[in-house]
C-alpha positions as CSV (number, residue, x, y, z in Angstrom):
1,X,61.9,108.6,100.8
2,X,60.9,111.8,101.9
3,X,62.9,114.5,103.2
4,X,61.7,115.6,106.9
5,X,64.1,118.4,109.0
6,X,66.5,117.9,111.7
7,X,66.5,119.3,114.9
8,X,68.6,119.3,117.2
9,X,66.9,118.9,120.9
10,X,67.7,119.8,124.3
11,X,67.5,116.8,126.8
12,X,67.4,119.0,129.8
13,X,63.9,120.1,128.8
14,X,63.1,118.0,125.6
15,X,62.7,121.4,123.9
16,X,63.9,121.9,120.0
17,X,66.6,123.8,119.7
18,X,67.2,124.6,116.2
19,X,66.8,122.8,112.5
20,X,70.7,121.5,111.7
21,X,69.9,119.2,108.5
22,X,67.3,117.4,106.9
23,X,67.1,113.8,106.3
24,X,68.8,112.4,103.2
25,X,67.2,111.1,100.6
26,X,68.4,108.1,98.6
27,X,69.5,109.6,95.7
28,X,71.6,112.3,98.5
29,X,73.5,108.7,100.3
30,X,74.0,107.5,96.6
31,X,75.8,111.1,96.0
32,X,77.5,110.9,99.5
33,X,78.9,106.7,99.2
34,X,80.2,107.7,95.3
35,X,82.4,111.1,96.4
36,X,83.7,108.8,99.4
37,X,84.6,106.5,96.5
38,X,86.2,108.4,94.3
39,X,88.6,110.2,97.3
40,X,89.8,106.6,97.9
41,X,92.6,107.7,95.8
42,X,93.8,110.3,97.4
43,X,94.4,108.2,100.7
44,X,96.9,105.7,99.3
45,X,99.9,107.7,100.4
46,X,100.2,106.5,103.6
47,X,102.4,109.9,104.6
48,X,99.4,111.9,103.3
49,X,97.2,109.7,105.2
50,X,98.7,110.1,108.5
51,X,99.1,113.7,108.7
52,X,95.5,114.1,107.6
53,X,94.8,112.5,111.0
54,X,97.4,114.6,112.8
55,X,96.0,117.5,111.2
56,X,92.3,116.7,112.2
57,X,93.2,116.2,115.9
58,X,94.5,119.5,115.9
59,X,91.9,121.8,114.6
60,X,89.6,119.8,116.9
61,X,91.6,120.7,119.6
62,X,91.2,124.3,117.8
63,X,87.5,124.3,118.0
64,X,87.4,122.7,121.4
65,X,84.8,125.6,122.9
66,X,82.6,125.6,120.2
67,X,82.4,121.7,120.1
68,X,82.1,121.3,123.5
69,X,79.6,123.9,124.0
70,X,77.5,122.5,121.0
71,X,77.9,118.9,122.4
72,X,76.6,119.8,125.6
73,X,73.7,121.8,124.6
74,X,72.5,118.5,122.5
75,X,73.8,115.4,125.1
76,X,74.1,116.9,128.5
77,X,76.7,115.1,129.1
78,X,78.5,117.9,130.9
79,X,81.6,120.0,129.7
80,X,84.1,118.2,132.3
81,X,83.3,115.1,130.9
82,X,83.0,116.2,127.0
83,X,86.1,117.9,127.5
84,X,87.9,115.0,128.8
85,X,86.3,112.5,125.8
86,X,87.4,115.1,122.8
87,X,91.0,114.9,124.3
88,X,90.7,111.1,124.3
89,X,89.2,111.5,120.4
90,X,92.3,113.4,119.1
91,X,94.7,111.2,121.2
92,X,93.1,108.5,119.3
93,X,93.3,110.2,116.3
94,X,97.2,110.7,116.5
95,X,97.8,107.4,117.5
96,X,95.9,105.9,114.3
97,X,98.5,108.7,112.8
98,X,101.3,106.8,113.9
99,X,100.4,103.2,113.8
100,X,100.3,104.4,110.0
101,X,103.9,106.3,109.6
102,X,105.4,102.3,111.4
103,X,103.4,100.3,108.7
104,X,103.4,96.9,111.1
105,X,99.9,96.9,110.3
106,X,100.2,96.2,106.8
107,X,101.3,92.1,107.8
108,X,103.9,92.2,104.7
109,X,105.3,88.5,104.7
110,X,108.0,88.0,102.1
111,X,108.8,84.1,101.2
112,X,111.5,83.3,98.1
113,X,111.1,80.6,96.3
114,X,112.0,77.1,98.2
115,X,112.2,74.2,95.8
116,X,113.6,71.5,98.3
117,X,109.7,72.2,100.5
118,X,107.3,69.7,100.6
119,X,105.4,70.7,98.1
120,X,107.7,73.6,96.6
121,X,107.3,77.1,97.8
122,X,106.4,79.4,94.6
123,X,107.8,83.2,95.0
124,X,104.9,84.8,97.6
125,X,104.1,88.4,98.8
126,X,101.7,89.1,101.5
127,X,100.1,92.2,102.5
128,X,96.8,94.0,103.2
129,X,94.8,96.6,101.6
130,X,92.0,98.9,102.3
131,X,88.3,97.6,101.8
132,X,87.1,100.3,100.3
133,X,83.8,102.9,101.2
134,X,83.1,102.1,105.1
135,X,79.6,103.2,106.8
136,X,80.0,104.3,110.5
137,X,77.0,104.4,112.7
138,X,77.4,107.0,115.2
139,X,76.5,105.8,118.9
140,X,74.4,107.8,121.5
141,X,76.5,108.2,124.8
142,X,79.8,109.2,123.2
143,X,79.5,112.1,120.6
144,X,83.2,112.3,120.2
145,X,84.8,108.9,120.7
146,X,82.2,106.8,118.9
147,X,80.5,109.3,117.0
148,X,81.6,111.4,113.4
149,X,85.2,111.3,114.7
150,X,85.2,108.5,116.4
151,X,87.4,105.4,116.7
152,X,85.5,103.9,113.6
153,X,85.9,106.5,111.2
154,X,90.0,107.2,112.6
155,X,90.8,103.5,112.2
156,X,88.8,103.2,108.9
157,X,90.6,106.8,107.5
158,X,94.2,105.0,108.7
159,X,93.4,102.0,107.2
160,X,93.1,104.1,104.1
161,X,88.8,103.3,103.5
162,X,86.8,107.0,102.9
163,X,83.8,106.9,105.1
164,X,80.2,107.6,105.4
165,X,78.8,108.2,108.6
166,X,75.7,108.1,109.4
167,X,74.4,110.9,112.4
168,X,73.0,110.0,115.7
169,X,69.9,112.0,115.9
170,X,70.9,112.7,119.9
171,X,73.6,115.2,118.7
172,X,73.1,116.3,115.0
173,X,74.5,119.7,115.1
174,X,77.6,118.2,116.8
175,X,78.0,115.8,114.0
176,X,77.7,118.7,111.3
177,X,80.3,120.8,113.1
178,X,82.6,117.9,113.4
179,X,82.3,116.5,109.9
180,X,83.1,120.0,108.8
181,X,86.3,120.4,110.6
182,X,87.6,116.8,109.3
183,X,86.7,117.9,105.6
184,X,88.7,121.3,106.3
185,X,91.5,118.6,107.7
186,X,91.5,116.5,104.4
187,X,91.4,119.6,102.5
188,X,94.9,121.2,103.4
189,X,96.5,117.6,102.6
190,X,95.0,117.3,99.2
191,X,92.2,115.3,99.9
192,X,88.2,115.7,98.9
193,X,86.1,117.0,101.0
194,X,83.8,113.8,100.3
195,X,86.2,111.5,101.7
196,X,84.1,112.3,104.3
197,X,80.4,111.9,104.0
198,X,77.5,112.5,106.3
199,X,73.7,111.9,106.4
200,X,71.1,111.9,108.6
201,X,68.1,109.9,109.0
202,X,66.9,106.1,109.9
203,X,65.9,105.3,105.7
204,X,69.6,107.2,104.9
205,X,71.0,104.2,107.8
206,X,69.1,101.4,105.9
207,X,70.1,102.7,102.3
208,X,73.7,102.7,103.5
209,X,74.1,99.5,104.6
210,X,73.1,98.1,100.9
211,X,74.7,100.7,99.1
212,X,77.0,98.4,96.7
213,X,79.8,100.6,96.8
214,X,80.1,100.2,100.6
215,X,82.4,97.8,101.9
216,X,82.0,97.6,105.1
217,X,80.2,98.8,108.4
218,X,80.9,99.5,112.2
219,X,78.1,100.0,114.5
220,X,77.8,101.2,118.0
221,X,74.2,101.3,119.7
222,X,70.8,98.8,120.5
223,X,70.5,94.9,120.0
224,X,67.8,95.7,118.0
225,X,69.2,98.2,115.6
226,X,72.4,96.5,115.5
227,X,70.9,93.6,114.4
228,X,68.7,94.6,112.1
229,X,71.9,96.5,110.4
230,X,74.2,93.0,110.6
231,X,71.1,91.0,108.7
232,X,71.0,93.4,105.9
233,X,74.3,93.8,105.4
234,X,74.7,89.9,105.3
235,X,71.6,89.8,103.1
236,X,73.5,91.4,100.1
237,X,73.7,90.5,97.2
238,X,77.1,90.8,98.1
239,X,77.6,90.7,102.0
240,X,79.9,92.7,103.4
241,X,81.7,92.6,107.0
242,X,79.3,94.4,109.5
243,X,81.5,95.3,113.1
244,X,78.6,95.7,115.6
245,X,78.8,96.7,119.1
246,X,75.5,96.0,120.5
247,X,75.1,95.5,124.2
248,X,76.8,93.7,127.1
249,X,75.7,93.3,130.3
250,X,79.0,93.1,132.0
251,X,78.5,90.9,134.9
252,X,80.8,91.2,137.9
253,X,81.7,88.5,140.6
254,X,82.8,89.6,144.0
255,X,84.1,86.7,146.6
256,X,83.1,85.6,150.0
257,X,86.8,86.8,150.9
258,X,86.4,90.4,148.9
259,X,83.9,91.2,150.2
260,X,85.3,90.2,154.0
261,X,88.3,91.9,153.3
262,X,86.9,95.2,151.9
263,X,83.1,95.7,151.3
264,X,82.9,99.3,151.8
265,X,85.4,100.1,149.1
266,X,83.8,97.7,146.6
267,X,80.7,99.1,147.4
268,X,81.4,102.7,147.0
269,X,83.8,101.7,143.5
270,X,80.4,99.8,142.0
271,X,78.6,102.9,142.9
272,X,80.7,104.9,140.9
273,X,81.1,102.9,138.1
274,X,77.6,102.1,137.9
275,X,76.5,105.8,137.8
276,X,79.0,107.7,135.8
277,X,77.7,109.0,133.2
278,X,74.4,108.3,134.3
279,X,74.5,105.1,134.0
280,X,75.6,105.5,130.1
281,X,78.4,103.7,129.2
282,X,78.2,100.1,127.2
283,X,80.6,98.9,130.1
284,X,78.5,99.6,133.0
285,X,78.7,96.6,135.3
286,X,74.6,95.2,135.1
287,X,74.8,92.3,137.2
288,X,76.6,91.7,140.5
289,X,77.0,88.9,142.2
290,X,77.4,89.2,145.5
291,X,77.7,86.7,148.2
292,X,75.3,86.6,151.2
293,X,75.6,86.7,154.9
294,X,77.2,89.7,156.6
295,X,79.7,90.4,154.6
296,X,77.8,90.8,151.7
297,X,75.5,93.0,153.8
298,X,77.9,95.3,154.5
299,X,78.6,95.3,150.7
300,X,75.2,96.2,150.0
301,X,75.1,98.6,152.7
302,X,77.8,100.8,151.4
303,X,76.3,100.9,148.1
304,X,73.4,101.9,149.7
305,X,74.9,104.7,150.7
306,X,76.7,105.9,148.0
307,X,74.2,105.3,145.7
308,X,71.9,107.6,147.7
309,X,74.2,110.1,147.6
310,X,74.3,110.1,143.9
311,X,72.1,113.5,142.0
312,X,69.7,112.3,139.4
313,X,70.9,112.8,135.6
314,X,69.7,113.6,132.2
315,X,69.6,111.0,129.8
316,X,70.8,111.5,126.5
317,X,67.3,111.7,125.0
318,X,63.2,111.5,126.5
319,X,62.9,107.6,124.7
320,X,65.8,106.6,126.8
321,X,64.2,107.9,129.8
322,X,61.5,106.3,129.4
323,X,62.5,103.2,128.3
324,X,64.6,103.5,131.7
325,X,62.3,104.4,133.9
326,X,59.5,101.5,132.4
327,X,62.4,99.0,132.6
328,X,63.1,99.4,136.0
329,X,59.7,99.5,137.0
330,X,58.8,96.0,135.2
331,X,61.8,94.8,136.8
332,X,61.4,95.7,140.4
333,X,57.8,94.2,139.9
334,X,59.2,90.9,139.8
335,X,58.6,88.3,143.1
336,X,61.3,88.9,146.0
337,X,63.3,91.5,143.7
338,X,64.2,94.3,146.0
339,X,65.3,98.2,145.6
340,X,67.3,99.1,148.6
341,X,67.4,102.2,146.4
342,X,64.7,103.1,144.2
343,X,65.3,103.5,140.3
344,X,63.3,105.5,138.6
345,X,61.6,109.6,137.2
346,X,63.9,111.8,139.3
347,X,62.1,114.4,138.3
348,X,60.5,115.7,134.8
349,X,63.5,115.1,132.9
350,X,65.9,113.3,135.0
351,X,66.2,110.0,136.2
352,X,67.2,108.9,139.9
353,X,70.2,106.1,140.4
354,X,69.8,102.9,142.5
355,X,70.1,99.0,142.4
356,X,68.2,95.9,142.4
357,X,68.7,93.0,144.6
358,X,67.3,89.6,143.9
359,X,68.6,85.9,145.3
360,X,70.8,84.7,142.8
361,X,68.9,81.0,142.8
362,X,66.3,82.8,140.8
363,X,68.4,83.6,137.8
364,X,70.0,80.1,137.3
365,X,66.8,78.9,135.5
366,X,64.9,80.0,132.5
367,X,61.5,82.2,133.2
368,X,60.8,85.2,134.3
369,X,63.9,86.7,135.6
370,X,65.6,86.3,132.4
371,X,64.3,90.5,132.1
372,X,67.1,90.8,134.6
373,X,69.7,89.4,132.5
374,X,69.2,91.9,129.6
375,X,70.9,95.6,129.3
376,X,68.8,98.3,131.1
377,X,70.7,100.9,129.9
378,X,70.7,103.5,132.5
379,X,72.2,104.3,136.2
380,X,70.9,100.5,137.7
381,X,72.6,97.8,138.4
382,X,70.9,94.2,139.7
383,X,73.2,92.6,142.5
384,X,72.4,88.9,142.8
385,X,73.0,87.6,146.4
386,X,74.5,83.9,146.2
387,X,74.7,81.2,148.5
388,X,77.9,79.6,147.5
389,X,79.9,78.9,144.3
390,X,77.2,76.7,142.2
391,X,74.7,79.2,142.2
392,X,77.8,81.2,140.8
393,X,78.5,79.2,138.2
394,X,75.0,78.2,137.7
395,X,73.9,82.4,136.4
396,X,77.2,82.9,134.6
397,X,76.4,79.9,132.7
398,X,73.1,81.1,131.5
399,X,74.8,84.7,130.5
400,X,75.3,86.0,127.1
401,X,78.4,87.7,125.7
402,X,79.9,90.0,127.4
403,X,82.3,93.3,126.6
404,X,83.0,92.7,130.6
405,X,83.7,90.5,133.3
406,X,84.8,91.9,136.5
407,X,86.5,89.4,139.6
408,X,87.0,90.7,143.0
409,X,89.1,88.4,144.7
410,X,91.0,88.4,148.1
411,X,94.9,89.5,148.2
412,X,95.2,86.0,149.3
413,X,92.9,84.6,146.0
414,X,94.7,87.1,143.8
415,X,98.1,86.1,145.3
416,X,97.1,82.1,143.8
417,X,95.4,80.8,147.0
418,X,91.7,80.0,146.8
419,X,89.6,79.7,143.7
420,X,90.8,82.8,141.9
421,X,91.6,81.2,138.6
422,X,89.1,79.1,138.4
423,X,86.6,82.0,138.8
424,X,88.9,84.0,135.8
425,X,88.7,80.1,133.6
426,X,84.6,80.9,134.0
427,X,84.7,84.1,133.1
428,X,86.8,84.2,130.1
429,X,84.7,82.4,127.6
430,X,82.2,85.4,128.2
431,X,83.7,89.1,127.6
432,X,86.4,90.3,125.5
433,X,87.9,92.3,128.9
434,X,88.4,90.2,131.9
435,X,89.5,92.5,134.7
436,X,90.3,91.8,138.3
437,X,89.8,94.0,141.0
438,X,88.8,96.9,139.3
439,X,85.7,98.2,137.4
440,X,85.0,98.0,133.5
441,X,84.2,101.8,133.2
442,X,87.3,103.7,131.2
443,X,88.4,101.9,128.1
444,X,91.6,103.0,127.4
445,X,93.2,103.7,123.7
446,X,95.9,101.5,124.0
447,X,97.6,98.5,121.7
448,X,97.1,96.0,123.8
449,X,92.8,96.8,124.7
450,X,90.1,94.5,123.3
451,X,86.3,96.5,123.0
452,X,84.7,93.5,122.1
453,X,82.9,90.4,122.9
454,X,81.0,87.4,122.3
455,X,77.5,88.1,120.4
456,X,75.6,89.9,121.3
457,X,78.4,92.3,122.8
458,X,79.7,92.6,119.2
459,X,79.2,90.7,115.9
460,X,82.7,89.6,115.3
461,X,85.9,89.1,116.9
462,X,87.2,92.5,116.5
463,X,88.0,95.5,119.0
464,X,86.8,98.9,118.1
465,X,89.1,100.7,120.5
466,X,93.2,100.3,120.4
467,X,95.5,100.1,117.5
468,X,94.2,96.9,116.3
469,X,91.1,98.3,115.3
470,X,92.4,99.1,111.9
471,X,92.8,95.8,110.7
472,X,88.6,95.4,110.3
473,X,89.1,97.3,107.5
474,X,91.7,95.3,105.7
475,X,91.8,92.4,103.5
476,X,94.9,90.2,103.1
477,X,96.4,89.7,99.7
478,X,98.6,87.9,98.2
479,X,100.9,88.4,94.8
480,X,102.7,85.5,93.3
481,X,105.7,84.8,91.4
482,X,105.0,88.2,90.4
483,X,107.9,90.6,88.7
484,X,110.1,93.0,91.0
485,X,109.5,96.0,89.2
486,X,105.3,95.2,88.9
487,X,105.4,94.6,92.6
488,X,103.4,97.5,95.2
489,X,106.7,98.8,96.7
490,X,105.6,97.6,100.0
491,X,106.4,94.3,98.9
492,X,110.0,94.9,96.9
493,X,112.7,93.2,98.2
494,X,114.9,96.1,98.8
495,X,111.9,97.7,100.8
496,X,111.9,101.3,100.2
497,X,109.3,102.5,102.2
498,X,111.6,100.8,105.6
499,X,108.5,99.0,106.8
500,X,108.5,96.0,109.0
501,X,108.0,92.7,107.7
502,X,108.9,89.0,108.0
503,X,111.3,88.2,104.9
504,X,111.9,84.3,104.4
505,X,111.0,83.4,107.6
506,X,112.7,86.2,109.9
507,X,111.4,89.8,111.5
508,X,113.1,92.7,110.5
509,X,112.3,95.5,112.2
């Protein structure tokens, strides 16, 4: 393939801004997947590994003008708001760091021989290793958090995997900046530079996934990319695991009583959530449903207001915009759809925020409102007005997976009177987050959070954000009746790294 220059572009006025990289050939990802290969290595200390990560959060944290000021120039995003994700990026990074020093991750089961078990229980040592050379797909909206690095390449990195990472072309000077301050990282712990790797280009993407010394993938972005990724990873001649986030359209129920109770406030909350970022974030709430009558007037209402009251935005890039602004067109075209507030071109470059309303009847049979069941990704959200609790039931039926789903109940429902858990039993089954009474934007780096979802949100059963993150990039394995002193010392009896572990059918801590 032909090498062609990269630019990075200004979405403010669509203007190039300056070359940052070319595209890389395939001979240039070969180069890139082998040096990430051979610094595997130099990640097995686990000590080493985890102040590698310490050490990169810190000259992040270093170059925090520079980065932000670069990241803006290319996304837009704003530096309050790229400020705020590079601080959640190092966090991340530091907690990776120590999830590493406790070693809980690493599963270690112990079980001494048991001849009196039915049948008899050979001498057996569990524990998990690194899968090797991992390819990371940088996504759009996030340059930091899901981008070079991101929670994919800091999980993979703990997990003790090299990485490849291939560039979004939204932010390609970003990405060059940030690779080079996680190489200078690995470099003052010992570690090769080409642990490491970057490229840029959609044929260096493709080459990557079948590269045969790749292990295994993580992807943040389109349906249709994503996809296209998953099937040619599991097209191998030797597939490998392919962790896709793809798209979710995050539905949110609000009650007869929530709404009677407090409409204004939901209102003015799905306003907010619906437009930060411009409408950017994979866990903007999509679909409302709200019930009808004059409580869900007022509902409506207030989000008309606050909605109104919204500025128009640049999106990340000129496609998006105009993949917004055609989307929301086509769908506001459809019979007795409504736009209490028009979405759409706020001007040259931007794009104005508003909502959709349509009776929820309509979506709870196949045809041509199945448009407003998919991702418009965006600051638009469709609010489906129901009659009572089968139409409910009757769209969340016909709704894909979900990262999301939102519940609005009543302090009465939420106290255990009404319908509440029945409305939660409903929604589980679709979204990886269930949340009550609050709105899906802000996914916090915590041990207990799930990013995932049923396809098509992701394309397994793993979270990419939270400490658990780490263990896509593991594989279980199992030594038995094997010698003390040929034993991983993870898995000695006298355990001289301290880790925790369950030993003959006990914790020990």
């Amino acid at each position: 393939m032909a090498a062609a220059p990269v630019w990075s572009v200004d979405p403010r006025t669509g203007k190039q801004r300056e070359q940052v990289a070319v595209e890389a050939t395939a001979q240039e990802v070969d180069q890139a997947v082998r040096a990430a290969h051979t610094a595997r290595g130099a990640l097995a200390d686990r000590t080493v590994r985890a102040a590698f990560l310490r050490t990169a959060a810190d000259l992040l944290e270093g170059a925090k003008d520079q980065l932000v000021e670069a990241a803006d120039a290319e996304t837009a995003l704003g530096p309050v708001r790229l400020t705020g994700e590079l601080a959640r990026t190092c966090y991340q990074l530091r907690a990776f760091a120590g999830i590493v020093d406790e070693g809980a991750y690493l599963g270690i089961v112990i079980d001494h021989p048991d001849d009196t078990a039915t049948p008899p229980v050979p001498d057996l040592r569990r524990y998990k290793v690194p899968l090797g050379v991992v390819a990371v797909y940088s996504a759009s909206n996030f340059p930091f958090a899901f981008s070079v690095p991101g929670g994919d390449t800091a999980s993979a990195l703990a997990a003790g995997c090299p990485v490849v990472v291939k560039a979004h072309p939204d932010h390609p000077g970003l990405s060059e900046l940030v690779a080079a301050v996680l190489r200078r990282a690995a470099a003052q712990h010992g570690i090769p530079e080409g642990v490491l790797g970057l490229v840029h280009g959609f044929e260096a993407g493709v080459e990557l996934v079948k590269h045969p010394l790749v292990a295994a993938a993580g992807f943040t972005g389109s349906v249709r990319g994503g996809r296209a990724l998953f099937d040619a990873a599991a097209a191998r001649p030797v597939p490998i695991p392919f962790h896709g986030e793809l798209g979710s359209l995050n539905p949110v129920v609000i009650t007869e009583a929530a709404a009677a109770e407090r409409a204004e406030q939901i209102g003015t909350g799905l306003a907010g959530s619906m437009t930060l970022g411009v409408g950017q974030f994979c866990v903007k709430p999509g679909l409302v449903l709200a019930p009808t009558g004059t409580e869900g007037d007022r509902l409506v209402k207030s989000l008309t207001e606050a909605v109104s009251n919204t500025d128009a935005g640049v999106l990340l890039d000129h496609r998006m915009r105009d993949n917004f602004v055609a989307g929301v067109r086509e769908r506001a075209e459809l019979p007795d759809v409504e736009a209490p507030v028009t979405p759409g071109a706020g001007g040259e470059h931007t794009v104005a925020p508003g909502f959709l309303t349509v009776p929820a009847a309509k979506l709870a049979a196949e045809g041509e409102y199945d448009l407003l069941l998919e991702e418009c990704f965006g600051p638009v959200t469709v609010v489906a007005r129901y009659e009572d609790e089968t139409e409910v039931t009757g769209v969340l039926s016909r709704l894909p997976g979900n990262l999301t789903a939102t519940v609005h109940l009543s302090s009465e429902e939420a106290a255990g009177q009404g319908n509440g858990a029945e409305i939660l039993a409903e929604l589980t089954p679709l979204a990886g987050r269930v949340l009550v009474n609050g709105w899906p934007t802000g996914v916090a780096v915590a041990p207990a959070q799930h990013h995932g979802g049923p396809y098509p949100a992701t394309t397994s059963t793993s979270t990419s954000v939270g400490g658990t993150a780490i263990e896509r990039w593991l594989r279980p394995v199992t030594y038995q009746t094997t010698p003390e002193a040929l034993l991983p010392p993870e898995l000695r009896d006298d355990n001289p790294l301290g880790l925790p572990r369950r030993f003959n059918g006990r914790m020990e801590i």
